[in-house]
C-alpha positions as CSV (number, residue, x, y, z in Angstrom):
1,X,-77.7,90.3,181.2
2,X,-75.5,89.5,178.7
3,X,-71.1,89.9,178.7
4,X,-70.5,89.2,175.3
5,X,-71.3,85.9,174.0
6,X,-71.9,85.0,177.1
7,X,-75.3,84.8,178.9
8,X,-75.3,85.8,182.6
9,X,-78.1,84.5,185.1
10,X,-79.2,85.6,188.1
11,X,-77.8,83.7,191.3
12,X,-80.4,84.8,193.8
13,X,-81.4,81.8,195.3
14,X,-84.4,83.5,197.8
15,X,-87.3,82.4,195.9
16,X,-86.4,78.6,196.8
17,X,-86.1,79.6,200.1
18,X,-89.6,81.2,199.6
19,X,-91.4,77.7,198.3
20,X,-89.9,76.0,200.9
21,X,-90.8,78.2,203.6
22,X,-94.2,78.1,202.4
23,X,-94.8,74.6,201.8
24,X,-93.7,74.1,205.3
25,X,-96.8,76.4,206.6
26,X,-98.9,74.5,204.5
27,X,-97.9,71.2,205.8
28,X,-98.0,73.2,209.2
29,X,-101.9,73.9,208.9
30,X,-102.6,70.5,206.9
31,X,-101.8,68.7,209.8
32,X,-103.3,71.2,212.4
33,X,-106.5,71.5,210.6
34,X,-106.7,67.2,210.5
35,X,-105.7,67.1,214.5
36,X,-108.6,69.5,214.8
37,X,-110.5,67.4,212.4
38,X,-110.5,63.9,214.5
39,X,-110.5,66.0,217.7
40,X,-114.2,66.8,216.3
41,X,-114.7,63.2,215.2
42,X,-113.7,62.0,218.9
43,X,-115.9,65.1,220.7
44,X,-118.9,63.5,218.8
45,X,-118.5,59.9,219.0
46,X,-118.5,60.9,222.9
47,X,-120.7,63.0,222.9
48,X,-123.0,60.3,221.6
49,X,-121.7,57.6,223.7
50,X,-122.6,59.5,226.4
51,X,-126.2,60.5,225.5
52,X,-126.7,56.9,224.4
53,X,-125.8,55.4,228.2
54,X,-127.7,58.4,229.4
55,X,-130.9,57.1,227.7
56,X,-130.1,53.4,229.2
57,X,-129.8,55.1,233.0
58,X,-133.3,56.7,232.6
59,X,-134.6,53.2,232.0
60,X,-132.8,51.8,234.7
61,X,-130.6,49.9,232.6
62,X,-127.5,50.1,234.7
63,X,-125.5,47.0,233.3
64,X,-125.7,49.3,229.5
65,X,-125.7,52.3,231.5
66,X,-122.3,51.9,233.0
67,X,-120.8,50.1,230.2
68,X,-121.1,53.4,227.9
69,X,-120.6,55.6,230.6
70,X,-116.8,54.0,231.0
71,X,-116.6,54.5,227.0
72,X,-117.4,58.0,227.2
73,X,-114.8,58.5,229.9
74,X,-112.3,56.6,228.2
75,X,-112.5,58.6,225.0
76,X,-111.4,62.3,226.2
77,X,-111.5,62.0,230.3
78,X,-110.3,65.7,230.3
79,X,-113.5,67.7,228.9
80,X,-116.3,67.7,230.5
81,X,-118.0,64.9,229.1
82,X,-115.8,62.5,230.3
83,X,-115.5,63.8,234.3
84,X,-119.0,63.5,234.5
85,X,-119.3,60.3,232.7
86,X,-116.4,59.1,235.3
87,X,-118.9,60.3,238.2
88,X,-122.0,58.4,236.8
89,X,-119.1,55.6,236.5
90,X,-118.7,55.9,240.2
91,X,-122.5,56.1,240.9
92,X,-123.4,53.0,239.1
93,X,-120.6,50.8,240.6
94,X,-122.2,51.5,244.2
95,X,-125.6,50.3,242.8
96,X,-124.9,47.3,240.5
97,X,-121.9,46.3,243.4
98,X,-125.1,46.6,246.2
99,X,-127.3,45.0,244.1
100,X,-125.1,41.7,242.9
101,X,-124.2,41.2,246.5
102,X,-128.0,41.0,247.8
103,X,-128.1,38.2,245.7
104,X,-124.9,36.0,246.2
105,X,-125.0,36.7,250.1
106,X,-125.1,33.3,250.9
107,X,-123.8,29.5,250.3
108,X,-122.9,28.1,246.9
109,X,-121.5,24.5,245.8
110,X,-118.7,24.5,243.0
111,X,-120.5,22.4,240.0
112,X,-117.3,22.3,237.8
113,X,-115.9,24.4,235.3
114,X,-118.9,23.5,232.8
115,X,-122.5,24.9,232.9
116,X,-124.7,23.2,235.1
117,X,-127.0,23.0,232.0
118,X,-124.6,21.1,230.0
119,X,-123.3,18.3,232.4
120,X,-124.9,14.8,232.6
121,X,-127.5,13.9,235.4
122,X,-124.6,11.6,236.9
123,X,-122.4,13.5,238.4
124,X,-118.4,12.9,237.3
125,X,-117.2,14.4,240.4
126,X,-115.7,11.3,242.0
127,X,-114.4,13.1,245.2
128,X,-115.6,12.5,248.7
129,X,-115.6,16.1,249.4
130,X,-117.7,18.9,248.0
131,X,-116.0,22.3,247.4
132,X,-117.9,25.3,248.8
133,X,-117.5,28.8,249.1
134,X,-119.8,30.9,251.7
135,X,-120.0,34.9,250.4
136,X,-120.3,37.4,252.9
137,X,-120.6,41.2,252.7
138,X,-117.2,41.6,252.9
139,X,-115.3,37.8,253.1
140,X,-115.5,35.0,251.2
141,X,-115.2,31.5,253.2
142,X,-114.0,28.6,251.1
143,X,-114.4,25.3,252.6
144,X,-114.1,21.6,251.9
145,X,-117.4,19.4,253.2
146,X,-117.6,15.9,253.6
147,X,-120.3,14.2,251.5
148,X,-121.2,11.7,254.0
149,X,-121.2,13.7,257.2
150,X,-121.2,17.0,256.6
151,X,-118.2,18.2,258.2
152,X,-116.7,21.3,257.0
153,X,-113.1,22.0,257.0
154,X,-112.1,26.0,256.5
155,X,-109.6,26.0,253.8
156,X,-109.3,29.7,253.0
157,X,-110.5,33.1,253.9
158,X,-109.9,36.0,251.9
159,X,-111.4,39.6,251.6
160,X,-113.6,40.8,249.1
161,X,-112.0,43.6,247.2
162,X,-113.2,44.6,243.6
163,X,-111.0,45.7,240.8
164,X,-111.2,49.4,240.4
165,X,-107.9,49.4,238.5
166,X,-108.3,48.0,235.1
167,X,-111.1,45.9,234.2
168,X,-111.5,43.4,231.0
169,X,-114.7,42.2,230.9
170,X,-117.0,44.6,233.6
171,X,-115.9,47.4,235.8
172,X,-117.9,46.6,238.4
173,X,-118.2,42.6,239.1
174,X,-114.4,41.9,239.0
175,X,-112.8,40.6,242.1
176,X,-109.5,40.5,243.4
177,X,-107.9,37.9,245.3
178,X,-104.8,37.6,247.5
179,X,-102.7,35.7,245.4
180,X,-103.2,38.5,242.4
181,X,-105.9,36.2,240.3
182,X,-108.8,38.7,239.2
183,X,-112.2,37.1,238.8
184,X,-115.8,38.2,237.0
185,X,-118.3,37.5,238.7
186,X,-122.0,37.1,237.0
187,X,-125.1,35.4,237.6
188,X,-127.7,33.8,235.3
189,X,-131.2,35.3,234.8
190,X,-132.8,33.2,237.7
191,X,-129.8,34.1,240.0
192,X,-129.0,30.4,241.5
193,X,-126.0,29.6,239.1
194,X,-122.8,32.3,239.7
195,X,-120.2,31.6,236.8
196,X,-116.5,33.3,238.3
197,X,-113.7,32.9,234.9
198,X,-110.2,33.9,235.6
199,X,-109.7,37.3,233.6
200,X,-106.1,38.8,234.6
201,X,-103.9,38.8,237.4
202,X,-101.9,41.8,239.1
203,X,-98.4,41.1,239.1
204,X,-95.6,44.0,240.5
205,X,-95.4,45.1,236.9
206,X,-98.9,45.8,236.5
207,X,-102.7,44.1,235.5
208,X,-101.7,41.5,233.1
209,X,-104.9,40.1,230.9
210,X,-105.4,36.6,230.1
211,X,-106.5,35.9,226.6
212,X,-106.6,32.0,226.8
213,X,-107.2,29.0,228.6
214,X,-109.2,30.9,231.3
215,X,-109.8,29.0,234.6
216,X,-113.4,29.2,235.6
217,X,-116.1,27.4,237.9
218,X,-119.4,27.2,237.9
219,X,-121.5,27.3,241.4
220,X,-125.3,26.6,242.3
221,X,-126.8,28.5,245.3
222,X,-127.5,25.9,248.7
């Protein structure tokens, strides 16, 4: 419209608004169609966690089995997928829990905190006392037995209780102890050498994991 000389422009600002409006939906759907996107991306990668540890259970591969399972759980616990995967959790922690236990029901002597592979026929252990713990279905015993006659002295008792809070390295061989420490527990292929290795401890704020300087021992079966 012109006045004159003078050139007149329209002042209606709405079509601004308009952009803006819009490129707010878009960014609106961008972001909803890419939370869908990885909420596929995570379905799958379950999915096929799950199938995977499924495959391992079928061949009686419990150790794999349960590992995956925990995975699968861990990745969306809320479908279904994960609250079965969290049962077969459950299932397999009975069986591998029954099945370490049949074999470390018994008496075993602490070797050190090296392999028993790796330390020299002479033995560096200069004490007069040997340090052993005696693992029962639901105690362990530690004791302290003369070398020359045989005595043994109770030192400790504690219960057996397994971590079913947060585990580091298995969710089904951890230990805890009264004084907080949490211990894995494994055996080696022949089962007469148990390794234990210090992994967290539960403190009043929660499970703290160590990352260094782990304290472990090494036992042989008596």
């Amino acid at each position: 419209m012109f006045r004159g000389n003078i050139l007149c422009l329209p002042t209606n600002k709405k079509p601004t608004v308009y952009i803006m409006k819009n490129t707010f939906v878009l960014i609106v759907l961008l972001n909803t169609l890419q939370f869908f996107g990885q909420n596929d991306q995570k379905a799958a990668f379950q999915k096929n966690k799950y199938d995977l540890a499924v495959s391992y259970y079928k061949k009686a591969d419990f150790v794999k089995a349960i590992d995956l399972f925990s995975l699968a759980a861990k990745i969306k616990p809320e479908n279904e997928i994960g609250q079965e995967a969290v049962k077969k959790v459950d299932t397999l922690k009975e069986i591998l829990r029954k099945e370490i236990l049949s074999h470390v029901i018994g008496t075993w002597k602490k070797t050190g905190n090296q392999p028993v592979w790796s330390t020299t026929t002479t033995s560096t252990n200069q004490s007069s006392f040997d340090e052993v713990v005696e693992i029962k279905e639901n105690e362990l015993l530690f004791y302290e037995v003369d070398k020359k006659t045989k005595v043994k002295k109770l030192l400790k008792t504690e219960n057996l209780v397994y971590n079913d809070a947060k585990s580091y390295v298995s969710v089904f061989s951890e230990i805890i102890l009264s004084d907080g420490s949490i211990w894995n527990c494994s055996l080696n292929e022949k089962l007469n050498v148990l390794h234990v290795i210090n992994v967290a401890v539960k403190t009043e704020e929660g499970i703290q994991k160590i990352n260094s300087n782990n304290e472990e021992s090494y036992y042989v079966k008596m």
